[in-house]
Backbone as a ProteinNet text record, in pm:
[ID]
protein_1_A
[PRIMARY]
XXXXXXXXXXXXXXXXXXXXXXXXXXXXXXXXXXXXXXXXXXXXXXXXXXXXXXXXXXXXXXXXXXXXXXXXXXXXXXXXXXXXXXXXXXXXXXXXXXXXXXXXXXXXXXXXXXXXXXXXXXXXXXXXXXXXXXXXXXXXXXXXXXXXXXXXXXXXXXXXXXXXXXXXXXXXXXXXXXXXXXXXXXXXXXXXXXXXXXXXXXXXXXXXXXXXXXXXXXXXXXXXXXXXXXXXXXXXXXXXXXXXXXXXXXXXXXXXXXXXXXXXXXXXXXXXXXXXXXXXXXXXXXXX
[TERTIARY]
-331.1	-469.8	-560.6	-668.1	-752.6	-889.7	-913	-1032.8	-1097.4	-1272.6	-1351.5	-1326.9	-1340.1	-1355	-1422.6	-1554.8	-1637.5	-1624.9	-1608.6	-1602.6	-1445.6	-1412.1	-1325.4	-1269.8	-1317.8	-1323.8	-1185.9	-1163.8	-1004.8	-942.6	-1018.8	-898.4	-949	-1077.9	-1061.1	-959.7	-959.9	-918.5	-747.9	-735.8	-563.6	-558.1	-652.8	-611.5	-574.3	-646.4	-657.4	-489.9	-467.1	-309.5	-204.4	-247.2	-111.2	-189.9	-285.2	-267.9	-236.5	-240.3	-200.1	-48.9	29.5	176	226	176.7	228.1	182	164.7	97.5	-80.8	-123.5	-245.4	-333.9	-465.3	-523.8	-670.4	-698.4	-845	-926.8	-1049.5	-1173.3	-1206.2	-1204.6	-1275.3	-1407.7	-1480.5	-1625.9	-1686.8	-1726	-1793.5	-1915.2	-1977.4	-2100.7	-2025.3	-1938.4	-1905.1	-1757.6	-1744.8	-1608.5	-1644.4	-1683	-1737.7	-1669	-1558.4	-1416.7	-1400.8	-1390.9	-1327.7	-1486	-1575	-1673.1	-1812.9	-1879.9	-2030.6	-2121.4	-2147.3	-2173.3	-2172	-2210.4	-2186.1	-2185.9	-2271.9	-2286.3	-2153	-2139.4	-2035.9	-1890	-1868.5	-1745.6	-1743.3	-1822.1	-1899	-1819	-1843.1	-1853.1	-1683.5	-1614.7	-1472.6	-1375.2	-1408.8	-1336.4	-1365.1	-1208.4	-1251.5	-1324.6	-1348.2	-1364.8	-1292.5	-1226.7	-1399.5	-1367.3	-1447.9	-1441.2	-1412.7	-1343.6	-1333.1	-1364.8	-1480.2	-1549.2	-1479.4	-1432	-1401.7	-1494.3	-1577	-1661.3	-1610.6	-1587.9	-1485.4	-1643.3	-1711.7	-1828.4	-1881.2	-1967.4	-1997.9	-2063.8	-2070.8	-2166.9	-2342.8	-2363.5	-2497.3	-2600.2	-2700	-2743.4	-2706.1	-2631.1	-2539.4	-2440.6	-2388.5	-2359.6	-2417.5	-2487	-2642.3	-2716.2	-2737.7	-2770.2	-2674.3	-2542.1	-2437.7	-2400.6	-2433.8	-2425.9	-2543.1	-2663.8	-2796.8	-2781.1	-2717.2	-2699.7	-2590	-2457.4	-2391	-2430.9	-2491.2	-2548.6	-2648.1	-2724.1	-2792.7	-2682.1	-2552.4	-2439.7	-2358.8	-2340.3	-2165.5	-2238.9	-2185.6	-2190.4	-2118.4	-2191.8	-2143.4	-1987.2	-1875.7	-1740.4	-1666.7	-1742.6	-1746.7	-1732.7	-1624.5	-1603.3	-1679.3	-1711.1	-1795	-1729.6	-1622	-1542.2	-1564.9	-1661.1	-1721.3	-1566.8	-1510.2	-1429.8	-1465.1	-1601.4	-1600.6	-1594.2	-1633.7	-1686.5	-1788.1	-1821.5	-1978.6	-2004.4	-2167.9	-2170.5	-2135.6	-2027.1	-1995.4	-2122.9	-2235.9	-2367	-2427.6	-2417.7	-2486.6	-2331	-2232.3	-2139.6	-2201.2	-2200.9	-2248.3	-2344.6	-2473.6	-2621.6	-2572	-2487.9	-2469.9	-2385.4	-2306.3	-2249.1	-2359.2	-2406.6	-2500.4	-2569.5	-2665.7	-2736	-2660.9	-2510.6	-2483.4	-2378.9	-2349.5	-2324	-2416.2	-2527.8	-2646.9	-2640.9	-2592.3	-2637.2	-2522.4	-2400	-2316.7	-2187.9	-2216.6	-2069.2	-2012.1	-1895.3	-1790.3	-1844.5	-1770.1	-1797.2	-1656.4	-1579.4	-1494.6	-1518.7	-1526.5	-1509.6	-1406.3	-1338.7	-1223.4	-1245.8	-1156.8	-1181.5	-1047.3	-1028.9	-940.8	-890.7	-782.7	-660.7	-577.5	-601.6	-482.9	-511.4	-659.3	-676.6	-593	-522.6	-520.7	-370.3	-275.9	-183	-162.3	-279.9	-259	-171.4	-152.4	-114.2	54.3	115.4	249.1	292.9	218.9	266.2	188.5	64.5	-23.9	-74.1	-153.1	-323.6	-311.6	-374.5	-387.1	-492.7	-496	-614.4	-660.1	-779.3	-881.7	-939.6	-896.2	-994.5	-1080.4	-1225.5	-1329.1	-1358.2	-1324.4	-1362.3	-1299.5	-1367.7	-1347.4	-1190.6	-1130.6	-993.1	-965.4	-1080	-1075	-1072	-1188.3	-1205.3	-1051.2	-978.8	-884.2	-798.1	-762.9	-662.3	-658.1	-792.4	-803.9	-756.3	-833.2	-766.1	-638.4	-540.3	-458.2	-347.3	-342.6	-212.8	-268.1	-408.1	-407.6	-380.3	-443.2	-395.5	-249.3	-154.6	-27.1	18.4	-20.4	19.9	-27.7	-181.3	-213.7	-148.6	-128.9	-47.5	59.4	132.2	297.8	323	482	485.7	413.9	376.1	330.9	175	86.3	22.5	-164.4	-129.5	-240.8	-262	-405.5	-464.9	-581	-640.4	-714.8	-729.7	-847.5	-860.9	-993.6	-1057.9	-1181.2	-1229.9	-1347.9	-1491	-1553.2	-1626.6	-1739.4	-1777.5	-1699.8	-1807.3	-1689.2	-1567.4	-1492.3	-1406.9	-1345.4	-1252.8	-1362.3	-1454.6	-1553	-1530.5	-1543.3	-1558.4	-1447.8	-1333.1	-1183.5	-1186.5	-1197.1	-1190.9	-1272.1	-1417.2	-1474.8	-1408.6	-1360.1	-1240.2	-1184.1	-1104	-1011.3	-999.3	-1121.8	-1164.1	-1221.5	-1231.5	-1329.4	-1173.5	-1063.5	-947.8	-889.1	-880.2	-821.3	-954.9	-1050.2	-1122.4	-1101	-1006.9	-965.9	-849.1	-780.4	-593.1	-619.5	-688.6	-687	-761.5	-864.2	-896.5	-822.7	-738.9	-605.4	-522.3	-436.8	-364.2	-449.5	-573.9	-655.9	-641.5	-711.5	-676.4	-533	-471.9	-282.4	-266.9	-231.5	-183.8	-331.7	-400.5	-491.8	-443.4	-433.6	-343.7	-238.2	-193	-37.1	-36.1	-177.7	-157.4	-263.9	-313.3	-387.9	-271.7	-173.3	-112.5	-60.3	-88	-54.4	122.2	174.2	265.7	401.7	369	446.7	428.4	511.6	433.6	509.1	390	506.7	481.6	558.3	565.1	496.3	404.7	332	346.8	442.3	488.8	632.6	735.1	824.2	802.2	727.2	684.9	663.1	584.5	500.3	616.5	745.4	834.3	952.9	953.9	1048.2	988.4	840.8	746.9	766	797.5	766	936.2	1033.5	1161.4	1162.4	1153.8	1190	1054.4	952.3	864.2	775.8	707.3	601.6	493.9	476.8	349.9	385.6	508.8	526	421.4	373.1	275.9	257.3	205.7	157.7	34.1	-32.6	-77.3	-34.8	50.2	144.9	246.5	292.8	312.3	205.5	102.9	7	2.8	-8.9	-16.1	67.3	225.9	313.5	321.3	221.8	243.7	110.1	5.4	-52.3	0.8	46.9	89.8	211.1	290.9	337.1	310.3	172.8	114	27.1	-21.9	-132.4	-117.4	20.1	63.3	-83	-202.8	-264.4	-391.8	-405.4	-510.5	-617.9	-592.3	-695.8	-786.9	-770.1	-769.1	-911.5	-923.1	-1009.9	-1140.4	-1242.8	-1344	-1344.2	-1363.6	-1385	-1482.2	-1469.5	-1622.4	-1549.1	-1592.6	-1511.5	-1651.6	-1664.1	-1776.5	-1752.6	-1858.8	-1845.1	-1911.8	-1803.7	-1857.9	-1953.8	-1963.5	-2045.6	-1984.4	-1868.7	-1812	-1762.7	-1747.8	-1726.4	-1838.6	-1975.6	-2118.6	-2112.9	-2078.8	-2054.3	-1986.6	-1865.7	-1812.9	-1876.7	-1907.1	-1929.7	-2069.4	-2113.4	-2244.5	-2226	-2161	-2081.4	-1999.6	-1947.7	-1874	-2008.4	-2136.3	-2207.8	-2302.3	-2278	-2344.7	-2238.4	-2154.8	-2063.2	-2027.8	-2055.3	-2054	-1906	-1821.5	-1661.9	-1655.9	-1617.5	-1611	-1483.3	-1562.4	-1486.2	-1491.1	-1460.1	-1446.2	-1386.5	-1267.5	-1167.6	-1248.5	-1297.3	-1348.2	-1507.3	-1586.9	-1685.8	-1686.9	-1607.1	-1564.9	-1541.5	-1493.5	-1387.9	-1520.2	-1629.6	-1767.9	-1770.9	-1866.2	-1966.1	-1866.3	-1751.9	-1707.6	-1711.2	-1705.8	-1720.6	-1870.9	-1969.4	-2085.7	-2084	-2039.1	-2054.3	-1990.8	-1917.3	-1791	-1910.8	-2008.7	-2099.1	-2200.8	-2209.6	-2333.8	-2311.8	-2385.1	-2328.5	-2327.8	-2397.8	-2440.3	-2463.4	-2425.9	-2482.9	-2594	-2686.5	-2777.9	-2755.6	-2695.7	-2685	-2525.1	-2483.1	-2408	-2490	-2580.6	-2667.2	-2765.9	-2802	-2864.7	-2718.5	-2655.9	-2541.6	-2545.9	-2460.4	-2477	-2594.1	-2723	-2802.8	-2861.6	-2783	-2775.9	-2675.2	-2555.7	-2457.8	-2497.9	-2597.5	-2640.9	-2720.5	-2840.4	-2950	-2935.8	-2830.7	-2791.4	-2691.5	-2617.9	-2471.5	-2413.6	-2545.5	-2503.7	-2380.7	-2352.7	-2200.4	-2212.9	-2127.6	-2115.6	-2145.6	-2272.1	-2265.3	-2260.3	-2183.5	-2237	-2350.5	-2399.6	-2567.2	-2514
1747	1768.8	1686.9	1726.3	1680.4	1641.5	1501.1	1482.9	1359.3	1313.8	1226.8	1110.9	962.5	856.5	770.3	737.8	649.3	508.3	411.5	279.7	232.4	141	119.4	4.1	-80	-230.6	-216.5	-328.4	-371.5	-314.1	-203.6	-80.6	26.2	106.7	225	171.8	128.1	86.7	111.1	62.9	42.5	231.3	243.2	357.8	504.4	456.3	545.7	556	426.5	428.8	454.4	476.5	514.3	651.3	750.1	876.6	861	848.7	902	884.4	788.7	758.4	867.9	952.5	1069.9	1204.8	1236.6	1322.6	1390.7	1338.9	1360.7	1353.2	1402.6	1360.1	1343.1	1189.7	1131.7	1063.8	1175.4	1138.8	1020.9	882	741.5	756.4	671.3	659.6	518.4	433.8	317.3	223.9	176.5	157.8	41.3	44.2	-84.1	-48.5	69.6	181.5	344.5	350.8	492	586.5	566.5	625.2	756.9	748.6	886.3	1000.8	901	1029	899.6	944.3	842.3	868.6	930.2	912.7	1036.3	1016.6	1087.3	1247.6	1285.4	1431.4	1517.8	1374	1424.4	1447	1353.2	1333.4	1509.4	1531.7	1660.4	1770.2	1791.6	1876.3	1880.7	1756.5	1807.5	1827	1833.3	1889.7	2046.1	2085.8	2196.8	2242	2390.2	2398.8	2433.1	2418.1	2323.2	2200.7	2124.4	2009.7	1883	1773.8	1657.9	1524.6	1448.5	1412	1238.9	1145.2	1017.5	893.1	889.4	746	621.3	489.4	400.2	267.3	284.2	150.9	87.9	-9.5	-100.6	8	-74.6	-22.4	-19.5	42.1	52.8	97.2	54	94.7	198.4	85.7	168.4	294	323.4	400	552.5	519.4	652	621.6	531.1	600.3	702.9	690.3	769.5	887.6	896.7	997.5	1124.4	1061.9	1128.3	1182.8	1126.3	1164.8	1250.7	1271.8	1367.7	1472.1	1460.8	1577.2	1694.5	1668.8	1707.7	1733.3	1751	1809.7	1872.1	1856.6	1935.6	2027.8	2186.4	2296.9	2313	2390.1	2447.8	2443.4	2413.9	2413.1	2275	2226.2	2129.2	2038.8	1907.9	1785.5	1679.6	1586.2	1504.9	1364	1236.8	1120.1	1031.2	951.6	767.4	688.6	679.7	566.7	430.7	388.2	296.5	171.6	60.7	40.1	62.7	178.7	216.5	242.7	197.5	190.5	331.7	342	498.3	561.8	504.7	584.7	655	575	630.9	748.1	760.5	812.4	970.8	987	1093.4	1152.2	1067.5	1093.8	1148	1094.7	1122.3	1307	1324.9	1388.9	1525	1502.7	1643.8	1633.4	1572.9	1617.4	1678.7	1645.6	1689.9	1802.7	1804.6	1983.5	2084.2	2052.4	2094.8	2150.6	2113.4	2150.2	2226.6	2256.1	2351.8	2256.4	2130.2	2047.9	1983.5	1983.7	1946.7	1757.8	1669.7	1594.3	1513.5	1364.3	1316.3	1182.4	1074	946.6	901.4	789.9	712.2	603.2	541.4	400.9	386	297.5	239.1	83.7	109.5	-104.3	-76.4	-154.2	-229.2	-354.2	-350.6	-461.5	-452	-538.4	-529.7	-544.6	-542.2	-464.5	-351.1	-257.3	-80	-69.8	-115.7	-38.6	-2.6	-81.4	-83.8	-67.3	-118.5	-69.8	14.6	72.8	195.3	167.9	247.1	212.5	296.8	224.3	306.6	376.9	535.2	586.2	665.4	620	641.4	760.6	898.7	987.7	1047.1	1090.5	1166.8	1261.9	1416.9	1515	1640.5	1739.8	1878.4	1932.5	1994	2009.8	2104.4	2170.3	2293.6	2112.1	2073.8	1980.4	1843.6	1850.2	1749.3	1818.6	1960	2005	2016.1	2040.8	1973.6	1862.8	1756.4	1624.4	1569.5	1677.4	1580.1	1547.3	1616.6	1548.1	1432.8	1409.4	1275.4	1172.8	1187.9	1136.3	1073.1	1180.2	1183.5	1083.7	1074.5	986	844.1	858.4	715.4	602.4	702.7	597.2	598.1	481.3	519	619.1	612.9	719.4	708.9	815.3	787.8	683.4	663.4	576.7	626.2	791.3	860.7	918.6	1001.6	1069.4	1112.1	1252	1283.8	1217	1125.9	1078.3	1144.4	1233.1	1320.1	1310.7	1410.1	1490	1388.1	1364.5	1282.7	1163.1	1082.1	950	873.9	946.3	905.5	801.2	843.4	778.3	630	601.6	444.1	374.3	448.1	368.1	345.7	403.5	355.8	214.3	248.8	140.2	4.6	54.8	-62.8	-123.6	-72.8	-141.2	-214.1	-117.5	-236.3	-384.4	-392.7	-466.1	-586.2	-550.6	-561.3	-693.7	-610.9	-638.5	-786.6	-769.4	-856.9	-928.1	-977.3	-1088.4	-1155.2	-1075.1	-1195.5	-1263.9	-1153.8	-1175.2	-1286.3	-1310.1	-1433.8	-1526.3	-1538.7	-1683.6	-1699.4	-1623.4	-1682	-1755.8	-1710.8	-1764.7	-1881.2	-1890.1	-2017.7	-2129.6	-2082.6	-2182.4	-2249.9	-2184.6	-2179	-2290.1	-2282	-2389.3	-2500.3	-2486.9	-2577.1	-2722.8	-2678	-2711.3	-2808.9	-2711	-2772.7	-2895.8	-2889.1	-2933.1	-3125.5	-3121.8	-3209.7	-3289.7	-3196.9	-3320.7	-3444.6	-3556.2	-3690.2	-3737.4	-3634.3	-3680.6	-3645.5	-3506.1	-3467.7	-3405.1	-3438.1	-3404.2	-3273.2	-3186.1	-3072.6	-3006.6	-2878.7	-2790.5	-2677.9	-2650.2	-2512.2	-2412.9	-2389	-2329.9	-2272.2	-2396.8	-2342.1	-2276.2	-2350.4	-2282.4	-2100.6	-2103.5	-1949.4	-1852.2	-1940.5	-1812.7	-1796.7	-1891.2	-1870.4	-1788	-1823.9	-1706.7	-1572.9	-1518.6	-1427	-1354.6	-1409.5	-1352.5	-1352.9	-1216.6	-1167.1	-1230.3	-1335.1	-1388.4	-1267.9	-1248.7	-1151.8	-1154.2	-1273.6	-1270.5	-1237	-1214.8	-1163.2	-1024.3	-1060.5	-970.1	-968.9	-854.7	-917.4	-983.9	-1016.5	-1111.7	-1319.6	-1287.8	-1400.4	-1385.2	-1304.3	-1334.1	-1349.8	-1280.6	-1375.4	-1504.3	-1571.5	-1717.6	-1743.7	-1752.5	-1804.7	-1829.1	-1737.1	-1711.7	-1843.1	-1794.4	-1891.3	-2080.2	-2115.7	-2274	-2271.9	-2157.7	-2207.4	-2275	-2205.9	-2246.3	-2336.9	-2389.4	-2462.3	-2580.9	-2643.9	-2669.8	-2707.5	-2771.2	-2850.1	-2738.6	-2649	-2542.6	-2636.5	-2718.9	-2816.8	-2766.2	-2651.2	-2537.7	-2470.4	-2439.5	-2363.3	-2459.4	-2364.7	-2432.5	-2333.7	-2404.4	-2362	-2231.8	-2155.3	-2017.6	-1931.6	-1791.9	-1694.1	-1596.4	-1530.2	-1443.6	-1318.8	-1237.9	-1128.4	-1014.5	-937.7	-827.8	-702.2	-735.1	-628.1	-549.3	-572.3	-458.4	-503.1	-635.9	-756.9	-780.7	-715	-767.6	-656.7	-527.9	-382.7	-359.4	-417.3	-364	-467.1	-569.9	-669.4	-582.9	-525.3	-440.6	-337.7	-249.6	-85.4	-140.4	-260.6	-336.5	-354.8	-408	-429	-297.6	-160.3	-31.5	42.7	-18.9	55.4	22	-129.7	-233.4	-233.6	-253.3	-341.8	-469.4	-588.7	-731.2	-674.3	-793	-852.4	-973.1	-1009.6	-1214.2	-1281.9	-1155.3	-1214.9	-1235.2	-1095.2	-1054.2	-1133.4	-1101.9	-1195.6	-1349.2	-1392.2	-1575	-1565.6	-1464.9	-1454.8	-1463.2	-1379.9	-1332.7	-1475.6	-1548.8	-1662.6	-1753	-1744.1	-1867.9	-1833.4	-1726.1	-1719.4	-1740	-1747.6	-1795.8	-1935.1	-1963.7	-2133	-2168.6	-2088.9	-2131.8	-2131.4	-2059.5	-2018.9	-2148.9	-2219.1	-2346.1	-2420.4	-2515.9	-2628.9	-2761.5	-2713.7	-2819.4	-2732.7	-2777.5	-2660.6	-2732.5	-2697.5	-2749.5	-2780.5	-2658.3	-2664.6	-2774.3	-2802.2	-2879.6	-3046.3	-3031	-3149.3	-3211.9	-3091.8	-3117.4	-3211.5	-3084.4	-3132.8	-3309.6	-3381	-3503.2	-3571.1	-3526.5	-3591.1	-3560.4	-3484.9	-3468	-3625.5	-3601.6	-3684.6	-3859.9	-3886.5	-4024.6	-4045.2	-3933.7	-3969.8	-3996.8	-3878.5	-3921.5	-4044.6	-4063	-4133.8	-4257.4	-4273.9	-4389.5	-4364.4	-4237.3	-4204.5	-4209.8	-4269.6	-4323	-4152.1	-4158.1	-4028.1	-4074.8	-3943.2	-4017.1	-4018.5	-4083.9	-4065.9	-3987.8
2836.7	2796.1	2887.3	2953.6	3023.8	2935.8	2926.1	2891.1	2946.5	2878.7	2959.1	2864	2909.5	2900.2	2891.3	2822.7	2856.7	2807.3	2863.3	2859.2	2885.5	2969.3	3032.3	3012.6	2881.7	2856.3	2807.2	2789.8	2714.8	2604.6	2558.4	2464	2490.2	2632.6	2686	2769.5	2827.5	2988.8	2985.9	2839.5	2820.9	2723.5	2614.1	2613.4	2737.3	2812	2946.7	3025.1	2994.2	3080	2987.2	2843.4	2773.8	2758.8	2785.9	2760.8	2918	3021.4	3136.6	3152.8	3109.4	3051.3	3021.1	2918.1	2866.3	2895.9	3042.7	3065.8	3093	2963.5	2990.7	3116	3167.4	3275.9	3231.9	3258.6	3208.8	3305.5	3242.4	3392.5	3316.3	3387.6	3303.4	3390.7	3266	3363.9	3284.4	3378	3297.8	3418.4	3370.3	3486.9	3531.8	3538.6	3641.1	3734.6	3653	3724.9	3752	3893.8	3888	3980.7	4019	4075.4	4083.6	3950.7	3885.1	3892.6	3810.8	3738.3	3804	3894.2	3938.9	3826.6	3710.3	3620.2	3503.4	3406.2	3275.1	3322.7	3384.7	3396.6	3507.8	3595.5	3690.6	3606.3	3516.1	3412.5	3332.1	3267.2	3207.2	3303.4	3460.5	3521.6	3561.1	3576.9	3596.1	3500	3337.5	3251	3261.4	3157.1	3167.7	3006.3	2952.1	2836	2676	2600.9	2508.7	2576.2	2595.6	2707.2	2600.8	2579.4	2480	2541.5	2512	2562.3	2482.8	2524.9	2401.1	2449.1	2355.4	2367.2	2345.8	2399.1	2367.3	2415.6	2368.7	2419.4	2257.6	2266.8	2195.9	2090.6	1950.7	1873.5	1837.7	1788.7	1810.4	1937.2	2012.2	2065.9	2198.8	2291	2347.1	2288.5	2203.9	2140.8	2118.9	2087.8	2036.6	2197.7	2305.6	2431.5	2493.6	2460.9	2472.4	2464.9	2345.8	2240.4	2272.9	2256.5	2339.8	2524.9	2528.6	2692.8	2687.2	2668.7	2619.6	2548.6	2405.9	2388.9	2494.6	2591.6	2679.9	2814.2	2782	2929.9	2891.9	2716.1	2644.9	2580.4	2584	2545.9	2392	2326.9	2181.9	2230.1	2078.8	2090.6	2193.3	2259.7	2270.8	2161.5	2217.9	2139.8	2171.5	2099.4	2110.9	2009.1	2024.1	1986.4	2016.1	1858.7	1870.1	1858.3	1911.8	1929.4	1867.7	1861.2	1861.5	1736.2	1725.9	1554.2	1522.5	1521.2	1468.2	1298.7	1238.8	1095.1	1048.9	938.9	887.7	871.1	815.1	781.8	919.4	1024	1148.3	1197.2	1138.3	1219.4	1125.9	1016.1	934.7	993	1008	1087.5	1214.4	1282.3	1377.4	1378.3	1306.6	1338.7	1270.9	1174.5	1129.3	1259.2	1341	1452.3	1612.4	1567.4	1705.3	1638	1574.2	1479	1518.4	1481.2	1469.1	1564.2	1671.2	1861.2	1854.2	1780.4	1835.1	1833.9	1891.4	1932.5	1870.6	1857.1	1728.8	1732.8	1625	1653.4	1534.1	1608.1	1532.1	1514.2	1437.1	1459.9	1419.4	1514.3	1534	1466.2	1351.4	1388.8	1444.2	1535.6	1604.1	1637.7	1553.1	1539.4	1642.5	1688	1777.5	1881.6	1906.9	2027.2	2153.5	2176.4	2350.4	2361.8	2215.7	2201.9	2195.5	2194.9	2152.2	2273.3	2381.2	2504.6	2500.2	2444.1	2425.7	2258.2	2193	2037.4	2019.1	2014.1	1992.8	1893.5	1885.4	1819.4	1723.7	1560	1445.5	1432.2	1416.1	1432.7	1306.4	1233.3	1170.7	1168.3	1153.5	1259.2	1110.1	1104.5	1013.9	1092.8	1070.2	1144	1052.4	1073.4	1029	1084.1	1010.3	1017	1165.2	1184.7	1298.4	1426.6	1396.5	1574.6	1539.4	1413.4	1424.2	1512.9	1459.8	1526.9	1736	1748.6	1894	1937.6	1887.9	1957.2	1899.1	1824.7	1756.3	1895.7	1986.8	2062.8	2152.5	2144.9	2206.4	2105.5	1992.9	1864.7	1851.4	1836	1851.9	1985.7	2085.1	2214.6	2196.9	2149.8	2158.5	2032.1	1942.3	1798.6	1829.3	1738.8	1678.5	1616.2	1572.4	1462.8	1338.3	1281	1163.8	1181.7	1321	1287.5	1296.5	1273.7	1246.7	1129.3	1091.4	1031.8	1042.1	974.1	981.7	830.6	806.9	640.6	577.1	641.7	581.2	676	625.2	712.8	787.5	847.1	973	877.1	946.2	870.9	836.4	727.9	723.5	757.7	884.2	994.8	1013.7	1040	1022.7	911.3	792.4	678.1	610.4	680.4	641.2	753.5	861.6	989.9	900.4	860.4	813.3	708.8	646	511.5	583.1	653.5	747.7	792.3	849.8	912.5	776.7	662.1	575.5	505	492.8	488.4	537.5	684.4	786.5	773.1	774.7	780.4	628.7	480.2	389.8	422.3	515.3	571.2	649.6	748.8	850.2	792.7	689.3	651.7	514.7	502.3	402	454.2	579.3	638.6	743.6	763.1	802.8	709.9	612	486.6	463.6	465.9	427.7	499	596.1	741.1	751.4	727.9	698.2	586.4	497.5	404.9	440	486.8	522.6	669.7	738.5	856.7	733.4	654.8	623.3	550.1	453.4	453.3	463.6	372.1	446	382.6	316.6	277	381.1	462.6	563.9	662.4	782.9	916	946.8	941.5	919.5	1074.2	1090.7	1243.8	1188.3	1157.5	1154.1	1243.6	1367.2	1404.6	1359.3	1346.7	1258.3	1171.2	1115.5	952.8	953.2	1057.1	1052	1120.1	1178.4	1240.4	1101.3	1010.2	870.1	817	775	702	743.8	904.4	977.4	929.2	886.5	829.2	675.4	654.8	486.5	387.4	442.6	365.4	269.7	195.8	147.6	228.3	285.4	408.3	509.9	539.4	694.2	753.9	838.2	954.2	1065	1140.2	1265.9	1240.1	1184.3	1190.4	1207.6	1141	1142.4	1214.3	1294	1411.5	1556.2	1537.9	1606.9	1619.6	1487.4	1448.7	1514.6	1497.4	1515.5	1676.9	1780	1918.3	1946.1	1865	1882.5	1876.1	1756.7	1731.6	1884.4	1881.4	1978.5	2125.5	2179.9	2326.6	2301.8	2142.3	2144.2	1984.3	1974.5	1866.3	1720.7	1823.3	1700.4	1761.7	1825.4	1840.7	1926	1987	2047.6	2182.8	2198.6	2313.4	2274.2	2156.6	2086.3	1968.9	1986.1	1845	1773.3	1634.6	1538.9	1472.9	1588.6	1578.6	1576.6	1443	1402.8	1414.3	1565.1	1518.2	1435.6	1348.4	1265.3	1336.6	1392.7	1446.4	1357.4	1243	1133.9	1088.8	1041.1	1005.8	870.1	837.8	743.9	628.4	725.9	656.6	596.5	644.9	607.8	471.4	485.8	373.5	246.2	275.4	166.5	84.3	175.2	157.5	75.7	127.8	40.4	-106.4	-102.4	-215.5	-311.2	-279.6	-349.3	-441.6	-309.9	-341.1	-488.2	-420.9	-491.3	-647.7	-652.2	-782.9	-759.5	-689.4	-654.7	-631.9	-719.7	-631.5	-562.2	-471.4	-341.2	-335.3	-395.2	-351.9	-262.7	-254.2	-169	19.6	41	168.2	169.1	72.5	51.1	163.5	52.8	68	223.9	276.6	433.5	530.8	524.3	592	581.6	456.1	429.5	539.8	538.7	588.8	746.7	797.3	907.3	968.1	859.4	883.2	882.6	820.7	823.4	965.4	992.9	1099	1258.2	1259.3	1357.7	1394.5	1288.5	1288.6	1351.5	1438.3	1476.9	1367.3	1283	1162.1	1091.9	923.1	859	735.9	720.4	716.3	521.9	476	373.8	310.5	398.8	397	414.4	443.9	458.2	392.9	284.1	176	85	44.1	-68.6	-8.6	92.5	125.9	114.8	87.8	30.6	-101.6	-193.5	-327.7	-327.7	-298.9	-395	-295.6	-240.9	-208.4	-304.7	-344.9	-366.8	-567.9	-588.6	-735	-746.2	-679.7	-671.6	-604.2	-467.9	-411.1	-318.8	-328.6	-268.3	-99.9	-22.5	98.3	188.6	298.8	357.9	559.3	598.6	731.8	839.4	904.9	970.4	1077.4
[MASK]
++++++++++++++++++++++++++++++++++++++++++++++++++++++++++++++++++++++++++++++++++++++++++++++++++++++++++++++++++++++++++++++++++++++++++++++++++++++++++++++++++++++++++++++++++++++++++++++++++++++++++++++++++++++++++++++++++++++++++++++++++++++++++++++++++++++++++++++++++++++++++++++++

C-alpha cells in the first residue's frame, strides 16, 4: 500500500520504517525532511487514488494547519488520518467538516513511543467501518498481534487514547510513589533495582512499565541524572475533565495530574503558605 506521511519526529519517523519493513511504500514529508515530498501538495501528487494521507505532528494548532492544507489537495474518497494526540472533541469537529468535503476521515490514538519500532504500536482507530477497512493493512503492520481496533465512529479512537493516557499518568505516579517509599526508608538500604526486576517476575504489578523502571534504576541507581519535572501533555487535564462531565471520580488519575503540577514549580507557593500556617499557629521549626 502506498501512502503519505506527515511528520517525521520520533514515532512518524520510526512508523515509516516499520511500514516500509513490510512492504509498504511511504512518501514522508516534514519541514525539516523534504526528500521524498518538497512539500504537502507534492506528497498529494505522488500517491495514487483513493489516496491515504497519515498525519503524525503535534496537537493542536499545527494539527488543524494540517488538516486545512490537506483538505484544499485530497479529492472526495480520499483518506484523511490524525495520528496524533489530538482533543477527541476537535477530532469529531474535525471529522464532520472534512466529510463534508467528500474525504473520509480516521483518528488514531497511538501507544508505543520510541519502542513502536520493534514491538509495535497500539492503535486506537475512530472511523466509519467503510474508511477502517482501507487503512486496516497498515493497521495490521504497524501493531502486534491483536494490538488493533476499530473502537467506533470519528472521535472515538482519541478519547479511548485520552483514557489511556488518562490511565498511565495514575500507573507511573503509583509506582513513583511505591519506590519512593521504599528508597526513604531508614530502616533498610534497599536495591530498587533488584526490587523492580523480582516485581517484573509473576508480581501483579508486573509491566512494561516496570520494566521501564527497572532499565531505568539500572543506568541511574539513585536517578541523580534527572529532575524532578513530569510535564502533562493534556491529555491527563482531558480526561480529569470528561471524568468531571461525565460525574465519574477519578481520584486515582486526578491526584496523578495535581502532582505532576506540583512537580513543574520551582517552589510551590502553596506549599509556602502551609509552612507559614504551622509557624504562625505552632511555633513549628520552618526553613528560610
Amino acid at each position: 500500500m502506498k501512502i503519505g506521511l506527515v511528520g517525521l519526529g520520533r514515532m512518524g519517523g520510526n512508523m515509516k520504517e516499520r511500514l516500509e519493513r513490510d512492504g509498504h511504500e511511504v512518501i514522508g514529508y516534514s519541514r525539516s525532511n523534504t526528500q521524498q515530498a518538497k512539500d504537502l501538495a507534492d506528497l498529494v501528487r505522488q500517491l495514487p487514488t483513493p489516496r491515504v494521507v497519515w498525519l503524525m505532528v503535534p496537537a493542536g494548532d499545527v494539527t488543524q494547519i494540517n488538516i486545512d492544507e490537506m483538505c484544499k489537495l485530497l479529492d472526495e474518497g480520499d483518506v484523511l488520518i490524525d495520528g496524533g494526540n489530538s482533543n477527541f472533541r476537535d477530532s469529531i469537529r474535525r471529522a464532520s467538516e472534512v466529510e463534508a468535503m467528500g474525504i473520509r476521515w480516521a483518528d488514531s490514538g497511538t501507544s508505543g513511543g520510541i519502542w513502536g519500532l520493534t514491538e509495535g504500536y497500539s492503535l486506537m482507530i475512530g472511523a466509519h467501518e467503510e474508511t477502517f477497512q482501507i487503512i486496516e493493512p497498515l493497521a495490521r503492520t504497524l501493531a502486534p498481534p491483536n494490538g488493533y481496533a476499530r473502537v467506533g465512529p470519528p472521535g472515538a479512537g482519541h478519547f479511548v487514547k485520552m483514557v489511556h493516557n488518562g490511565i498511565e499518568y495514575g500507573m507511573m505516579q503509583s509506582f513513583g510513589e511505591g519506590f519512593e517509599i521504599m528508597r526513604a526508608s531508614q530502616e533498610f538500604d534497599l536495591d530498587l533495582h533488584q526490587i523492580a526486576n523480582v516485581w517484573r517476575q509473576g508480581s501483579v504489578v508486573r509491566s512494561w512499565l516496570l520494566d521501564l523502571a527497572a532499565s531505568a534504576f539500572e543506568k541511574d541507581p539513585d536517578l541523580e541524572q534527572l529532575k524532578g519535572y513530569a510535564a502533562d501533555s493534556g491529555e491527563g487535564r482531558w480526561t480529569v475533565l470528561e471524568a468531571v462531565n461525565t460525574g465519574v471520580a477519578a481520584p486515582a488519575i486526578s491526584a496523578a495530574l495535581f502532582a505532576r503540577f506540583v512537580s513543574q514549580q520551582e517552589e510551590s507557593f502553596a506549599m509556602k503558605v502551609i509552612a507559614a500556617l504551622r509557624r504562625e499557629f505552632g511555633g513549628h521549626e520552618v526553613k528560610s
